[in-house]
C-alpha positions in Angstrom: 1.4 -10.5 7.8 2.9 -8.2 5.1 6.9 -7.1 5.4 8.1 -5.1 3.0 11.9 -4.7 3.3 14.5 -2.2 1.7 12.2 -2.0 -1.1 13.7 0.2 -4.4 11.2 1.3 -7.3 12.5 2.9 -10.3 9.7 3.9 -13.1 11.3 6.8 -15.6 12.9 9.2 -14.0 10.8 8.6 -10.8 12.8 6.6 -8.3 11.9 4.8 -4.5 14.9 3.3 -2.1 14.5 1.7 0.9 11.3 1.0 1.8 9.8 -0.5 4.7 6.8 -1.8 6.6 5.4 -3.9 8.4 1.3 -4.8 8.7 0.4 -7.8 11.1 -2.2 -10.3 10.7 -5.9 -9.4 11.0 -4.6 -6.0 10.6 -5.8 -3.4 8.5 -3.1 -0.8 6.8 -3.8 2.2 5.5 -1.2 4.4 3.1 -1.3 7.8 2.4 0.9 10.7 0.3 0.7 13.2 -1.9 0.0 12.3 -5.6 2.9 11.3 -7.6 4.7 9.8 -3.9 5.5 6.5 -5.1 1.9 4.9 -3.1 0.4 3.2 -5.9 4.1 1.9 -7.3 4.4 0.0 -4.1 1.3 -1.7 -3.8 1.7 -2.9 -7.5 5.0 -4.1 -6.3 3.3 -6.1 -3.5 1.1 -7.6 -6.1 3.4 -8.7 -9.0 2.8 -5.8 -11.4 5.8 -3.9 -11.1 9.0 -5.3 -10.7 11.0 -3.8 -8.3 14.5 -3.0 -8.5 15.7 -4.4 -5.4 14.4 -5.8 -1.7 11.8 -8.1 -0.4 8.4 -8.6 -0.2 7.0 -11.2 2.4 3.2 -12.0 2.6 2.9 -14.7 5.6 6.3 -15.0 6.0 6.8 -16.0 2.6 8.9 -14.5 0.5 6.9 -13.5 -3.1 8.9 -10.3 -4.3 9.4 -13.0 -7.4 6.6 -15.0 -7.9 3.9 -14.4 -10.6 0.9 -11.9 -9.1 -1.5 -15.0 -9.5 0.7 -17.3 -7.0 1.3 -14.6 -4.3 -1.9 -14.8 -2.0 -3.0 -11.1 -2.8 -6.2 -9.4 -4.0 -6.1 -6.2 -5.8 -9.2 -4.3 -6.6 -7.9 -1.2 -8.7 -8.6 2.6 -8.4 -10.8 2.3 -11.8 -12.1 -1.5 -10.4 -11.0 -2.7 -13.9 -14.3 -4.7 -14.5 -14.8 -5.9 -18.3 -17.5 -4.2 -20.5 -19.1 -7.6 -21.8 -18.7 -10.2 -18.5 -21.0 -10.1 -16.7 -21.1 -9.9 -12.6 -21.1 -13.7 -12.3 -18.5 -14.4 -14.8 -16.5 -11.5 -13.0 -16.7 -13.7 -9.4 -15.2 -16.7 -10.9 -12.5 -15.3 -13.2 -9.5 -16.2 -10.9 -11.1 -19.6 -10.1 -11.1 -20.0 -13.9 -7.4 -19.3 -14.1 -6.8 -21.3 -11.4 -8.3 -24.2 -12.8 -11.2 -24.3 -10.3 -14.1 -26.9 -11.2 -17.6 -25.5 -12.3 -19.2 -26.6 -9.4 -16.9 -25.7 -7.3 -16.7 -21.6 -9.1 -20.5 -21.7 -8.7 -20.7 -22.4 -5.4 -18.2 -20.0 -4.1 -19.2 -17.3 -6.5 -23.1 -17.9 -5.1 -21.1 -17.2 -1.3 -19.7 -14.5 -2.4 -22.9 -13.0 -4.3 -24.7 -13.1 -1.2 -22.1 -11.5 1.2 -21.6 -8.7 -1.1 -25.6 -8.5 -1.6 -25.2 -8.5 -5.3 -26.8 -11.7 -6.1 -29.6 -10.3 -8.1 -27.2 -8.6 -10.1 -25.1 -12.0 -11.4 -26.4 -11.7 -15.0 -25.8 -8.1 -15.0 -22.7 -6.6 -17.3 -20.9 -3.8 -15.5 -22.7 -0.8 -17.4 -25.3 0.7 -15.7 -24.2 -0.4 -12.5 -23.7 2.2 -9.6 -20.3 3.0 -8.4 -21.4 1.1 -5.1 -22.5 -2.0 -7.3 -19.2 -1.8 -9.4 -16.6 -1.7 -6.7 -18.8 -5.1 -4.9 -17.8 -6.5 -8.1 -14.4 -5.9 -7.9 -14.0 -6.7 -4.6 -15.5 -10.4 -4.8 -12.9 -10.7 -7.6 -10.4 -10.2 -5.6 -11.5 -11.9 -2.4 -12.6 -15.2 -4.8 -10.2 -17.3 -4.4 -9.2 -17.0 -0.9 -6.2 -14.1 -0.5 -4.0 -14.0 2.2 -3.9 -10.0 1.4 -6.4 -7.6 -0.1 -4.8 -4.7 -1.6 -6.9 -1.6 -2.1 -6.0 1.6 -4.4 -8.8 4.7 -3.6 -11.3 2.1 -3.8 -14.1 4.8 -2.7 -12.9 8.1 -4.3 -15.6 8.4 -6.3 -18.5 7.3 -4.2 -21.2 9.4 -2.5 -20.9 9.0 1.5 -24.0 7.2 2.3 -22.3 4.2 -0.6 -19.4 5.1 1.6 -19.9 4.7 4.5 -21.6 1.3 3.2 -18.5 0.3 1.9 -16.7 0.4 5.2 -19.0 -1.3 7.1 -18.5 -4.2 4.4 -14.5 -4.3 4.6 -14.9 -4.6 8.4 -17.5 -7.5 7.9 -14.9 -9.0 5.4 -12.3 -8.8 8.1 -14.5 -10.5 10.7 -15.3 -13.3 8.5 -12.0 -13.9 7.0 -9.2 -12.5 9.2 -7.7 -11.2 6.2 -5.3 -8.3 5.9 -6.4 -5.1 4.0 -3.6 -2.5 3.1 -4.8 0.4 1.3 -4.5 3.6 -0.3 -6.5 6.5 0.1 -6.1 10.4 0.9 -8.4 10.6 3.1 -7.8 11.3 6.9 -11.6 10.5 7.7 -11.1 7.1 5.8 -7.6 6.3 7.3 -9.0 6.9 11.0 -12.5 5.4 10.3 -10.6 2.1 9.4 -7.0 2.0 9.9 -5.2 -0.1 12.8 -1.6 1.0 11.0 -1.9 4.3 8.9 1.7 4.4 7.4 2.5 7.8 5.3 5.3 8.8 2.2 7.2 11.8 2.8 10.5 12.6 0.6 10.6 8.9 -0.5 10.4 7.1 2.9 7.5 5.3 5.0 6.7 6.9 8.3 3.8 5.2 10.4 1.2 7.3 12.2 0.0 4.9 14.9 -3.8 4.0 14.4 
């Protein structure tokens, strides 16, 4: 499960207090705001790349508001999918395994599991250019999912994506879910997206978290 609790954000001049949620296991959360609410602030608090200035964040019941991003059970696939120009799709996979001082065997194998539920195994010596924006964001995601996260964090993962490669994404996320139980919290603005997905859609208005229902 995810608890956020009294959360407070400052960047600049822009400024969160008191935030909380709540997303129970299996679950899939969706957030949604206006640009420039605070929404992506508070899911890189939740991973580890913004501190924040006050509160608690729980992932399982454990508390990881200050632990390192790489010791906090989370995947994050960004709004850009962040993928490196030169690495190619395999190298991509097993990047946290690397970190995490996996074994080779043991990266192959899982990045070889991951290749084939993301249907991008004949793409494993590919480097990211000339990929399609369907291709790229299966790359990010088995980045994220590699190493087993408790929480896969999601920020407008399929803003730029046609709605056939849509539509194709969501039926993937929900296969994720199915296989792995995890929980998804992510950001989008779209109402179609939020009810084609959501089972907690949670919106920012003046600062604060209001939840929708599903």
């Amino acid at each position: 499960m995810i608890d956020v609790i009294n959360l407070s954000i400052r960047v600049g001049d822009f400024a969160l207090d008191g935030i909380n949620f709540h997303v129970p296991s299996g679950n899939y959360g969706i957030l949604m705001g206006k640009t420039g609410s605070g929404k992506t602030s508070i899911i890189e608090s939740m991973c580890g790349l913004l501190k924040p200035t006050s509160g608690t964040i729980k992932i399982m019941g454990r508390d990881v508001t200050h632990l390192k991003p790489s010791s906090r059970g989370i995947g994050f696939v960004p709004q850009d999918g962040a993928l490196f120009s030169t690495m190619t799709v395999r190298n991509h996979l097993g990047f946290g395994l690397s970190i995490r001082k996996w074994d080779r065997k043991r990266i192959e194998k899982r990045v070889v599991e991951l290749a084939e539920t993301l249907r991008i195994f004949h793409l494993l010596d590919r480097v990211p250019y000339g990929l399609s924006g369907g291709e790229r964001q299966r790359v990010s995601l088995g980045r994220a999912l590699s190493y087993y996260p408790n929480v896969l964090c999601l920020d407008e993962p399929f803003s730029a994506l046609d709605d056939e490669t849509r539509e194709d994404m969501y039926q993937l996320l929900k296969l994720i879910i199915d296989q792995t139980g995890i929980i998804i919290f992510h950001i989008t603005h779209s109402y179609h997206e939020a009810q084609r997905l959501a089972d907690k859609i949670f919106r920012i208005e003046n600062g604060k978290i209001l939840e929708r229902g599903n």
